[in-house]
N, C-alpha and C positions, 0 to 999 in steps of 0.2 A: 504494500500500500504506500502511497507518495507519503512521503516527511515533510518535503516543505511548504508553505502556507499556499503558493500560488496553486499548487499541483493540488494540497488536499481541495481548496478550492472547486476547481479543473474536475475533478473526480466526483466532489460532491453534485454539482453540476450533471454530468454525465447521467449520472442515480437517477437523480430528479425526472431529467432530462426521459428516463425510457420510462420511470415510475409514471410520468402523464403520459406518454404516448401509449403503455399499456391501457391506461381510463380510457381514454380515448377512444383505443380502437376496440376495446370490449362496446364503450355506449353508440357508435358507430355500426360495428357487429349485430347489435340489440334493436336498432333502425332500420337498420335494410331487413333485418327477418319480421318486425312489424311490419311494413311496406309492404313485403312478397307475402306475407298473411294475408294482411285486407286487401292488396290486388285478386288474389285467390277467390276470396271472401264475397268482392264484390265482381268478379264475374270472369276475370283472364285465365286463362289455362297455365300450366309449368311451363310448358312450351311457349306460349307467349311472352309470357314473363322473361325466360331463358332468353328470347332472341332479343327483348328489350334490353339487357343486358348484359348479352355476350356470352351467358352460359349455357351449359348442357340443362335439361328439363329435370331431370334425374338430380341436379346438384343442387336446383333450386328448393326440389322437394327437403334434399336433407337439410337446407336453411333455414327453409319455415321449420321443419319439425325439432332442429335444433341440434342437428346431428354433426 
């Protein structure tokens, strides 16, 4: 682990740094599987869904279902 003040700094930083990007992309994660729920919900198929965004139909389902 760094000794001196700049580095622990630097490092502390770093932590933080992926400590929010994990928040993030978990409540991120948490939205698009809402979204592709109530798309679902209110009437688009997997497949539709999938082409709206690039994926397979199949991958979509394990989104919503949280797989």
């Amino acid at each position: 682990m760094p000794t001196d003040p700049q580095r622990k700094a630097a490092a502390k930083a770093v932590k933080a740094a992926q400590k929010q990007f994990d928040r993030d992309s978990k409540a991120a994660r948490e939205a698009r599987r809402k979204a592709f729920a109530k798309a679902q919900k209110d009437g688009l198929s997997l497949r539709e869904i999938g082409e709206l965004v690039g994926l397979d139909h199949s991958r979509v389902g394990q989104i919503i279902r949280g797989d």
